[in-house]
C-alpha positions as CSV (number, residue, x, y, z in Angstrom):
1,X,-3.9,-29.2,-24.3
2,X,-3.9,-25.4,-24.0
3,X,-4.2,-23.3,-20.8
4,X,-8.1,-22.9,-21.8
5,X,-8.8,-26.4,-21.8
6,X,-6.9,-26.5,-18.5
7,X,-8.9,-24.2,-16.8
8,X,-12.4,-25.2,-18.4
9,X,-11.7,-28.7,-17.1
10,X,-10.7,-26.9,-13.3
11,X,-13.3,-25.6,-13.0
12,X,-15.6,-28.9,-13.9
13,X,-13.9,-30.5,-11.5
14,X,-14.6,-28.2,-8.4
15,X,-17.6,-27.0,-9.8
16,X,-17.0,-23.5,-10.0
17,X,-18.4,-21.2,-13.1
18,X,-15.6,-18.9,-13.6
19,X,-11.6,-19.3,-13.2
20,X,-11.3,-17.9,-10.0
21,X,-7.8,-16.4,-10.9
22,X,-8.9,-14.9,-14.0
23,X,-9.6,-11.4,-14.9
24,X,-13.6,-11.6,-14.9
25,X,-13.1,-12.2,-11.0
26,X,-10.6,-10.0,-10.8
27,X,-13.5,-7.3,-11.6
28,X,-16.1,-9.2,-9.4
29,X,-14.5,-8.9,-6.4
30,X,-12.1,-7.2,-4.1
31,X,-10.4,-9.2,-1.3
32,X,-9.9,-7.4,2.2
33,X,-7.1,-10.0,3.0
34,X,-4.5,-7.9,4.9
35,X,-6.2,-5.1,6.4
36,X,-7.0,-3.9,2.1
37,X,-10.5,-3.0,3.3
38,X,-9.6,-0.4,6.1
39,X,-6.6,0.8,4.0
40,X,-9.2,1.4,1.1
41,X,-11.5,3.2,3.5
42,X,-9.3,5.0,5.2
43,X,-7.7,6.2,1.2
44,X,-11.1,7.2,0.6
45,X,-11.6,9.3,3.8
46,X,-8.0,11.1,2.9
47,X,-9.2,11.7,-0.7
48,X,-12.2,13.7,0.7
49,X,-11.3,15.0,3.8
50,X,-7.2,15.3,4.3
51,X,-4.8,18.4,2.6
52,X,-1.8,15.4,2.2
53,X,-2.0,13.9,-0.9
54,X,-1.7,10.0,-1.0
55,X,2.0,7.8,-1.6
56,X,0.8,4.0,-1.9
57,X,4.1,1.8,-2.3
58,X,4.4,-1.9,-2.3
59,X,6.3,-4.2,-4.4
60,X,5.4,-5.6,-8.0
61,X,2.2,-7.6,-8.1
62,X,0.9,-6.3,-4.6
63,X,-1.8,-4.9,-5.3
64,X,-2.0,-1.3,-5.5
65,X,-3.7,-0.4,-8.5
66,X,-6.6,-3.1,-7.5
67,X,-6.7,-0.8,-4.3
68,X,-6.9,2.2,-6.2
69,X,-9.6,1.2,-8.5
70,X,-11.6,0.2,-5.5
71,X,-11.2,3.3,-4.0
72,X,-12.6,5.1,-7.0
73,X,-15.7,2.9,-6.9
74,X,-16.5,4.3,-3.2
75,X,-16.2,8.0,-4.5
76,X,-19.3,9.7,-5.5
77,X,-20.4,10.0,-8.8
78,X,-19.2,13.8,-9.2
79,X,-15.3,12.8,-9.3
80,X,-13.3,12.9,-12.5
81,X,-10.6,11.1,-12.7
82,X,-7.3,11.1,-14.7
83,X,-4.9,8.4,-15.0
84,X,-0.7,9.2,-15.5
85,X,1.6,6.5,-16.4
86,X,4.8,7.5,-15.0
87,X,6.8,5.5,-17.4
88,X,5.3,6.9,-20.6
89,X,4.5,10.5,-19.1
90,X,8.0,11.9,-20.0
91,X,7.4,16.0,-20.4
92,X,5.9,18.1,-18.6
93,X,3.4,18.8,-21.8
94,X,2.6,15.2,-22.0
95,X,1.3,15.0,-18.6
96,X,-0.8,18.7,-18.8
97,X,-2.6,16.8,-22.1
98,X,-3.3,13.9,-20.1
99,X,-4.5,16.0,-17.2
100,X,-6.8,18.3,-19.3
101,X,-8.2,15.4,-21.8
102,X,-9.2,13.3,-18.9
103,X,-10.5,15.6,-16.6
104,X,-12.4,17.5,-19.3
105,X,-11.2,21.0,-18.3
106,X,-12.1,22.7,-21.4
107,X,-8.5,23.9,-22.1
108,X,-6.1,24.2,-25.0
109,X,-3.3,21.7,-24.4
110,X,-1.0,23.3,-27.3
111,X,0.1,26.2,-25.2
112,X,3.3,26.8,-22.6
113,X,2.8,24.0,-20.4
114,X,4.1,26.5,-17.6
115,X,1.7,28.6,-18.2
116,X,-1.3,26.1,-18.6
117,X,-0.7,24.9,-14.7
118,X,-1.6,27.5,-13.1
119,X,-5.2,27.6,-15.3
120,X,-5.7,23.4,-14.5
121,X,-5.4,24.4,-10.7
122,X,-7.9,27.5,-11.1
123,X,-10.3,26.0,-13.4
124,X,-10.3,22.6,-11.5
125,X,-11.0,25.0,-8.1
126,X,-13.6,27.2,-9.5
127,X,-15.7,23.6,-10.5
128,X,-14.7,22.1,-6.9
129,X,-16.6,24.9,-5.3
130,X,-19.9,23.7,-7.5
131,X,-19.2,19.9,-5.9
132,X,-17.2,18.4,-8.7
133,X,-14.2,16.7,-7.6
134,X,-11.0,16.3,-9.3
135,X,-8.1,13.4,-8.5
136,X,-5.2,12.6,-10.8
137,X,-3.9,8.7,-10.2
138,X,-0.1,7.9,-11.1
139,X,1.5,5.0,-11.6
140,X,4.4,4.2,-11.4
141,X,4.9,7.0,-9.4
142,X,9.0,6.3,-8.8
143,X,9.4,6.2,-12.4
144,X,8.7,10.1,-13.2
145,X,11.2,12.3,-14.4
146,X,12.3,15.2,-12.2
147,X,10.7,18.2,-14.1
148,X,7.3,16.0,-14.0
149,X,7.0,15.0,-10.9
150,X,8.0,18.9,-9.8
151,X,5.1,19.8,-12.4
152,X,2.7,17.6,-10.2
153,X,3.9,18.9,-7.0
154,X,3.4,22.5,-8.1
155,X,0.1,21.9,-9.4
156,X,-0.7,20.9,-5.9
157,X,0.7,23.9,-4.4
158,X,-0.9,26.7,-7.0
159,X,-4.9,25.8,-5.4
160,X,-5.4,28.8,-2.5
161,X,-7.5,27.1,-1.0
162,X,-6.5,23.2,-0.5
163,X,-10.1,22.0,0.0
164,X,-10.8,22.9,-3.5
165,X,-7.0,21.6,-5.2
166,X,-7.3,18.7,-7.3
167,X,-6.3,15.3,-5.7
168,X,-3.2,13.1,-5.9
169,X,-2.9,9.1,-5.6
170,X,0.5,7.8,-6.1
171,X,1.3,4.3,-6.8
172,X,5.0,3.0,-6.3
173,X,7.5,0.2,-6.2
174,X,9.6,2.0,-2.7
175,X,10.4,5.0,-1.8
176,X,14.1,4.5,-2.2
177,X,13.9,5.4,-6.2
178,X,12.7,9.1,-5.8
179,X,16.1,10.9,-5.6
180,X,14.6,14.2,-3.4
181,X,13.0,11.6,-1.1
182,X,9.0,12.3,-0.1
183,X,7.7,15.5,2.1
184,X,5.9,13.7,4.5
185,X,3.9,17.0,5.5
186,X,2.4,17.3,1.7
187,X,1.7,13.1,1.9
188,X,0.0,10.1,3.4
189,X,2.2,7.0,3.1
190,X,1.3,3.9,3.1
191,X,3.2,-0.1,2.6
192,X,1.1,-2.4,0.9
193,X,3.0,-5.1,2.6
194,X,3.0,-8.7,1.5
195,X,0.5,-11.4,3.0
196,X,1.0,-13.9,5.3
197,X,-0.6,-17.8,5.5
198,X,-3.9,-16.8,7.2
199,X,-4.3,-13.8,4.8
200,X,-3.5,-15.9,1.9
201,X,-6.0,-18.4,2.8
202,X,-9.0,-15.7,3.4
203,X,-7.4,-14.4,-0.4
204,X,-8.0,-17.8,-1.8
205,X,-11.4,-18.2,-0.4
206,X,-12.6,-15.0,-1.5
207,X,-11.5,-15.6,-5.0
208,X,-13.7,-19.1,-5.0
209,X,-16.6,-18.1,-3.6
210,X,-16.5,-15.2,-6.2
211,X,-16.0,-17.8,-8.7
212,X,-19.1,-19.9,-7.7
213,X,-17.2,-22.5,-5.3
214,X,-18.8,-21.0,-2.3
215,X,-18.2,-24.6,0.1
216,X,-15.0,-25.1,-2.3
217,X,-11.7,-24.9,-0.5
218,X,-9.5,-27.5,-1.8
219,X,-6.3,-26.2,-0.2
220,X,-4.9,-27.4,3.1
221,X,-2.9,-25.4,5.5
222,X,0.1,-26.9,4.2
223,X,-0.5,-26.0,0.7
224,X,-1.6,-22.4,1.5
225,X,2.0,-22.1,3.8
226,X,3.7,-23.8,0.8
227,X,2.0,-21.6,-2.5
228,X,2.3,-18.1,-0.3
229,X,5.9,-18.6,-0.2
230,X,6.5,-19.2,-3.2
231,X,4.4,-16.1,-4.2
232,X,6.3,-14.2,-1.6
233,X,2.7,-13.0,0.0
234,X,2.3,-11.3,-3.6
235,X,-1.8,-11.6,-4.7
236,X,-0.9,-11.4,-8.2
237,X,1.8,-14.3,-8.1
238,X,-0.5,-16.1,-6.0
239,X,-3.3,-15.9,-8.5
240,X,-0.7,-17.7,-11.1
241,X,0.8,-20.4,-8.8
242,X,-2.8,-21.1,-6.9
243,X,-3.9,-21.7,-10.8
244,X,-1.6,-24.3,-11.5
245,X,-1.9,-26.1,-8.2
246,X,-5.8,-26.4,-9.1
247,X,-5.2,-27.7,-12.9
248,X,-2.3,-30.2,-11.3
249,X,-4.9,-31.8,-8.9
250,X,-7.6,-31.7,-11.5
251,X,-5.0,-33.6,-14.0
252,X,-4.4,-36.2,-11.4
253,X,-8.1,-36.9,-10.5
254,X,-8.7,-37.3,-13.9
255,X,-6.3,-39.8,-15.0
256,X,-6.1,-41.7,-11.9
257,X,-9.9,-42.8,-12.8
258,X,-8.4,-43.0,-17.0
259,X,-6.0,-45.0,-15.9
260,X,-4.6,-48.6,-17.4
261,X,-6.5,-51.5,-16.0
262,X,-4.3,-54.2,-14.3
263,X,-6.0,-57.5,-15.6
264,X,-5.0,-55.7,-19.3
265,X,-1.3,-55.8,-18.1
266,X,-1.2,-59.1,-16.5
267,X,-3.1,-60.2,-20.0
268,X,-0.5,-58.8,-21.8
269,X,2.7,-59.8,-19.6
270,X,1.6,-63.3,-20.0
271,X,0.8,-63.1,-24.1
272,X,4.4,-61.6,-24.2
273,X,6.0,-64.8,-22.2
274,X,3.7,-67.2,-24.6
275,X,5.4,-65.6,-27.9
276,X,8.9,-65.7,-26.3
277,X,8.5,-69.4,-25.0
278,X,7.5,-70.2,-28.6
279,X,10.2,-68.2,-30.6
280,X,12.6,-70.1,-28.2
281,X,11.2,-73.2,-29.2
282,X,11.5,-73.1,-32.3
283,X,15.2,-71.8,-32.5
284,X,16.1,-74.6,-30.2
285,X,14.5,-78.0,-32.6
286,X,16.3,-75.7,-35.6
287,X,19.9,-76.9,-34.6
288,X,18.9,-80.0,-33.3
289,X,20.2,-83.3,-35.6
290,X,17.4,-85.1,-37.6
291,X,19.5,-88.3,-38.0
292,X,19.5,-88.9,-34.5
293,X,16.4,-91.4,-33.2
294,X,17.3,-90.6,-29.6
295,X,17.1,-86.8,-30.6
296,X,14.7,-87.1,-32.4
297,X,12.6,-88.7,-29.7
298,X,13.8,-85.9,-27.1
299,X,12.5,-83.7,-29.7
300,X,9.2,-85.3,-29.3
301,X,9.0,-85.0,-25.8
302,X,10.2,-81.3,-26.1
303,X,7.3,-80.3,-28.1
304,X,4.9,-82.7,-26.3
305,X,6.1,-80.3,-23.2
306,X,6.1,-77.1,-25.0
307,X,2.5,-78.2,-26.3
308,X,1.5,-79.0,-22.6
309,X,3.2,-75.3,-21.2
310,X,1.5,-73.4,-24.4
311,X,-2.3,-74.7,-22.8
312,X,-1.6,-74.2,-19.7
313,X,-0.5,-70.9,-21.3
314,X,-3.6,-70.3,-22.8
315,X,-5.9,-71.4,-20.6
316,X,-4.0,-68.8,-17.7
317,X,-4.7,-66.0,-20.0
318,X,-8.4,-67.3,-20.6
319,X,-9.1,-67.0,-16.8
320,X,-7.5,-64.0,-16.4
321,X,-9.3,-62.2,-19.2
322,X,-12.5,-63.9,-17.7
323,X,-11.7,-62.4,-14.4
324,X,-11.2,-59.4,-15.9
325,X,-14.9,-58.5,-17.4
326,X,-16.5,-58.8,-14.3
327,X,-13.9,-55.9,-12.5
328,X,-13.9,-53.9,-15.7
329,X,-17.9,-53.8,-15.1
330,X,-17.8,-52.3,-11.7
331,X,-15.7,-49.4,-13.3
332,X,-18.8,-48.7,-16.2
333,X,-21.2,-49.3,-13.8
334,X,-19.3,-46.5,-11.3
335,X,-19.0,-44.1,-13.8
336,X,-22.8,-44.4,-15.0
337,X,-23.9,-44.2,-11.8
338,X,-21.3,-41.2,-11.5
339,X,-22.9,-39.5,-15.0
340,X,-26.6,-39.5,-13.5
341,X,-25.5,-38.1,-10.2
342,X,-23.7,-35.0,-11.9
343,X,-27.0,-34.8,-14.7
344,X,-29.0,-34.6,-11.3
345,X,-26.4,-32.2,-9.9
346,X,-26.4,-29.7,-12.6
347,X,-30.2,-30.2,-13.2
348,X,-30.6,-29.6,-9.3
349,X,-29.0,-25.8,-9.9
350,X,-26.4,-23.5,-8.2
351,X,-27.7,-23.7,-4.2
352,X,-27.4,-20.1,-3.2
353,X,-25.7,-19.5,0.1
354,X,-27.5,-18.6,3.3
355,X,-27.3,-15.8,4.4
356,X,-27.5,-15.3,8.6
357,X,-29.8,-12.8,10.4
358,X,-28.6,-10.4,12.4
359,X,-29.2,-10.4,15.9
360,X,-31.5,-8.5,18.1
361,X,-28.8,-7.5,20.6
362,X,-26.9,-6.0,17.3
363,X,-30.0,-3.7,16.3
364,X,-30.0,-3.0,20.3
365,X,-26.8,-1.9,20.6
366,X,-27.1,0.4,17.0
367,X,-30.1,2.2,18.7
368,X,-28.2,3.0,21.7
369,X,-25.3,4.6,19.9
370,X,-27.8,6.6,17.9
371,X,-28.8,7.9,21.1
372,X,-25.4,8.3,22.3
373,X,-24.1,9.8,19.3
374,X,-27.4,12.3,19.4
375,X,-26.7,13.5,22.7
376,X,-23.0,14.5,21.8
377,X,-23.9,16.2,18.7
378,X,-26.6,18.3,20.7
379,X,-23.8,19.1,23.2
380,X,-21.2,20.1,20.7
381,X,-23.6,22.5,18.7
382,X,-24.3,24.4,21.7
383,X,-20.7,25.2,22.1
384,X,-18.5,25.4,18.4
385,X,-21.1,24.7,16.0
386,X,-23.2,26.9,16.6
387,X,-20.9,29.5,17.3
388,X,-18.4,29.7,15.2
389,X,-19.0,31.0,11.7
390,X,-18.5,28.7,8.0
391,X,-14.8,30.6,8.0
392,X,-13.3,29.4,10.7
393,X,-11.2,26.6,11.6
394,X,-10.7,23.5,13.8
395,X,-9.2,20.7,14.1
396,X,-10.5,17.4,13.4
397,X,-8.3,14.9,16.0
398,X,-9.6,11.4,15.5
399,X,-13.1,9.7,13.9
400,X,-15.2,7.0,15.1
401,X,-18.2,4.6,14.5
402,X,-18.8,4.5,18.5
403,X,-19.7,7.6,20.5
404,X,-19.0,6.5,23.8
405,X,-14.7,5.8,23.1
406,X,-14.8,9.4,22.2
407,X,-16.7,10.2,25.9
408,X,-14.5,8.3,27.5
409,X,-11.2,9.6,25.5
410,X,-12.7,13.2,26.4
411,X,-13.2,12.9,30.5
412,X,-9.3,12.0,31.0
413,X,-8.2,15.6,28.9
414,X,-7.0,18.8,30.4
415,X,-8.8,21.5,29.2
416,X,-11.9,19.6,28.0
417,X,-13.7,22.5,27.6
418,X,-11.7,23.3,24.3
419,X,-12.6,19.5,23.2
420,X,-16.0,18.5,21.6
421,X,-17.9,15.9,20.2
422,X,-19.4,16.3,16.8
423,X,-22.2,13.8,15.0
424,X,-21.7,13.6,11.6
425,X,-22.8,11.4,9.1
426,X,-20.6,8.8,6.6
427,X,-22.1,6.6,4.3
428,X,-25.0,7.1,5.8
429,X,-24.4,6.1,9.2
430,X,-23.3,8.2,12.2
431,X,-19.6,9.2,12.1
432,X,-18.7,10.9,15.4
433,X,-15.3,13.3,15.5
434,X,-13.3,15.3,18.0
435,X,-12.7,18.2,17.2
436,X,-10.1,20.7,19.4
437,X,-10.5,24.6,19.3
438,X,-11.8,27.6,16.6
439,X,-9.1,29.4,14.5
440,X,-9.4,31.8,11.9
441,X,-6.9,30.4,9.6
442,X,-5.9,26.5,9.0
443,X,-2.4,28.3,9.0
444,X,-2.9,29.0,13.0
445,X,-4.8,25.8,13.5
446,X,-1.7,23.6,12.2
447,X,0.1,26.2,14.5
448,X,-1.8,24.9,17.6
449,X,-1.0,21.5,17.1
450,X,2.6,21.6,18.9
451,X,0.7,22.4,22.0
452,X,-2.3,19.4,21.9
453,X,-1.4,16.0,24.0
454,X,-0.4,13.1,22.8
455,X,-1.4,11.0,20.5
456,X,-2.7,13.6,18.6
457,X,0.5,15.8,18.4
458,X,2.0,12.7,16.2
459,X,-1.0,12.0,14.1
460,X,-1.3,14.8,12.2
461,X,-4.7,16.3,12.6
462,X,-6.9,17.6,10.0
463,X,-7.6,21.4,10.2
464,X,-11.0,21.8,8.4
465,X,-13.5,24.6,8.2
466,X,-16.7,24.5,10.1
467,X,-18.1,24.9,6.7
468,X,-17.3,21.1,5.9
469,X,-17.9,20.0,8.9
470,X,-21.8,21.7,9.0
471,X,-22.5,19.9,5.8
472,X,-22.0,16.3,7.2
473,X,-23.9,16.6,10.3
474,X,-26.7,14.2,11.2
C-alpha cells in the first residue's frame, strides 16, 4: 500500500476531506501558532511604512517563506514582486535579470550590470511616486555571494528618497553565515523561533479544521509533547511526523476490527492435535508384533481408545464451531449496522460550524474608541497637521488600535506639547500614532532621536513625512 492509499484511508477514518498535512492545505490556510500572525502584520506594516529593510531568519522547515507569502497576500494589489534564490543567483547579472523580468521595468538586461542598477532604482522610484510598489523577496538570503548581496544593498542605497526605494525581504538559516555580519540600522530582524507544546497543538488544530475535521482532534497532550519534540517545534517536520501518527492509528483501528476470530483458532488448535493424535497412532500399531494375541488384544483396546478420543475429538470441534456462528454474527450484524450509520452520515452532509455573535458590550466599547480616537485626531490637526507642510518631517513613536493607552502614555511626558495624537486609518479601522516634533529633513529627525525618552530612544522610530501621514487619516 502506497502513501496515497494511506492517506485516502486517514482521512476516512477521521472524516476529514483533505490530508491536513498536504500541500492543498498548505495553501488554504495560515496558522498564527507562535505569535506568526502579529509577526506577519507587523512585516507588512515595515514593508509600507519603515526605511529598514526586513532579515527573517529561522532554521530549516520553520516557516519563513509560508510567512512571506502571507505577507504578500495582505499587500495591495499595486505591489510587484520579484523572487531571488540566493543559491542559484550567483552574478551580479543574474540577479539584475531576475529583478527587471519580474518587476516588469521595461529595461534591457544585456547591458553592464553596474550600470543598469542605478536605472532599476530610478525607474522603480519614478513608478512608486504613481502608487506602484516594488519589493524584491530572497531566499536563502545567507547563501549570496559577496558581490550580490553588495549589488542588493547598493540598490537600496541609490533611491534619494527611501519612501519611494524598492523593498527588501530576506529569508535565512542564521545570521552567523553572512561573513560582514547585518547593519542593524539598514534592517529589521526578526527569529522565527521554533514552537512549543501549546503552539504545536493550536498548529495541529488549525491544519484539521482546514482540512474539514473541525470537532477532530485526535491527539492528546502527550502525543502533541511527544511529536513536537521530535519535530524540534519545526511546522514543516511536524506536518511529516503528525502524518504518520494519523495513518499508524488509522492502521490499527482498522485491523483490530479485521482481525482473526478466536473460535477459528481454537477450531484449528484442536484439528491440529486430532491429525497428530492419529499420525501417532498409527506409527505406534506399525511396530507392534502381529503374532502376539495378548498384543494383539492391547492393540484392540488401543484403537477402541483412540476411536473413543477421536469422537470426543470431533464432537469438541463440532461445539466449538457451533459456538462460533452465533459470535461471528454479532460481528456482521455490527458492521451492517455500522455501514447504514456512515450511509446516513455522509447522506446527512458536512455540519458547518457555528459561528458566535459578537457581543453588545464589544460594539459598545468599538463606538467609544471611535469617539476617543476622533477627539485626538481633532486635537492633533490643530497643532502639526495642520500646520506643518507635506515636506516636512516627524517622527512616528509607537501605533495602536486603542486611543486611550496613547492618552495615558502622553499625560506622564515632559514636554507634551511636542507629543501628539494622530487618527489614522489601517485596514480600514482606526489606527492611532504618536508622533514627536516637525523637522525639515528625516536626516535631522533621526538626529532628534538621541534626545526622546525612553522606550522610544531604543525602538527606533520611524521619521515619515506629513505627506504620508495626511493620506491615512480618518
Amino acid at each position: 500500500m502506497d502513501l496515497t492509499e494511506q492517506s485516502d484511508r486517514m482521512q476516512q477514518h477521521y472524516n476529514l476531506r483533505h490530508d491536513p498535512f498536504g500541500p492543498l492545505v498548505d495553501a488554504l490556510v495560515f496558522s498564527g501558532a507562535g505569535g506568526r500572525y502579529d509577526v506577519a502584520e507587523t512585516v507588512r506594516h515595515l514593508l509600507s511604512y519603515s526605511p529598514q529593510e526586513i532579515l527573517l531568519y529561522g532554521a530549516s522547515g520553520s516557516g519563513k517563506r509560508t510567512l512571506a507569502q502571507n505577507v504578500l497576500r495582505k499587500l495591495d494589489d499595486d505591489w510587484r514582486v520579484a523572487w531571488v534564490d540566493g543559491i542559484d543567483t550567483e552574478t551580479v547579472h543574474a540577479l539584475v535579470k531576475e529583478i527587471i523580468g519580474q518587476l516588469g521595468l521595461g529595461l534591457r538586461g544585456d547591458q553592464d550590470p553596474e550600470a543598469l542598477l542605478p536605472q532599476i532604482a530610478q525607474q522603480a522610484s519614478a513608478r512608486a511616486q504613481s502608487d506602484e510598489m516594488f519589493v524584491i523577496v530572497v531566499q536563502f538570503a545567507d547563501h549570496l555571494s559577496a558581490e550580490v548581496t553588495q549589488a542588493l544593498l547598493e540598490l537600496r542605497d541609490l533611491c534619494a528618497d527611501s519612501e519611494f526605494r524598492i523593498r527588501q525581504l530576506w529569508l535565512a538559516e542564521s545570521l552567523t553565515s553572512f561573513p560582514d555580519g547585518v547593519n542593524e540600522d539598514d534592517f529589521y530582524i526578526y527569529e522565527l523561533a521554533p514552537l512549543d507544546d501549546d503552539d504545536a497543538a493550536q498548529y495541529l488544530k488549525d491544519r484539521l479544521v482546514a482540512a474539514g475535521g473541525v470537532d477532530t482532534f485526535p491527539f492528546t497532550n502527550k502525543d502533541v509533547a511527544r511529536l513536537n519534540q521530535m519535530s524540534a517545534g519545526l511546522p514543516a517536520a511536524l506536518n511529516d511526523i503528525a502524518r504518520d501518527f494519523l495513518i499508524g492509528t488509522t492502521f490499527k483501528a482498522s485491523e483490530k476490527k479485521r482481525s482473526f476470530p478466536i473460535t477459528h483458532i481454537i477450531a484449528g488448535v484442536a484439528a491440529l492435535c486430532l491429525v497428530v493424535i492419529a499420525v501417532l497412532y498409527n506409527a505406534s500399531i506399525s511396530g507392534l508384533d502381529a503374532e502376539s494375541e495378548q498384543v494383539e488384544l492391547a492393540d484392540q483396546g488401543e484403537v477402541v481408545g483412540l476411536s473413543t478420543i477421536e469422537e470426543k475429538l470431533a464432537n469438541a470441534v463440532a461445539n466449538v464451531e457451533s459456538k462460533q456462528s452465533p459470535t461471528e454474527a454479532e460481528p456482521a450484524d455490527q458492521m451492517q449496522e455500522d455501514d447504514a450509520q456512515s450511509t446516513v452520515a455522509e447522506d446527512s452532509g458536512t455540519v458547518a460550524p457555528s459561528v458566535s455573535v459578537p457581543e453588545v458590550s464589544a460594539a459598545t466599547d468599538s463606538v467609544a474608541a471611535t469617539n476617543n480616537a476622533s477627539e485626538a485626531q481633532a486635537e492633533v490637526s490643530q497643532r502639526l497637521v495642520d500646520v506643518a507642510t507635506d515636506s516636512e518631517y516627524t517622527l512616528q513613536l509607537i501605533g495602536v488600535r486603542n486611543a486611550e493607552q496613547l492618552n495615558t502614555i502622553k499625560e506622564g511626558l515632559a514636554n507634551s506639547e511636542r507629543y501628539d495624537i494622530v487618527a489614522t486609518r489601517y485596514k480600514g479601522e482606526p489606527w492611532y500614532i504618536l508622533i514627536h516634533g516637525r523637522y525639515p529633513s528625516t536626516t535631522a529627525a533621526k538626529a532628534d532621536i538621541a534626545t526622546l525618552p525612553e522606550p522610544f530612544r531604543s525602538s527606533q522610530p520611524w521619521a515619515r513625512s506629513f505627506r504620508s501621514i495626511r493620506a491615512d487619516l480618518l
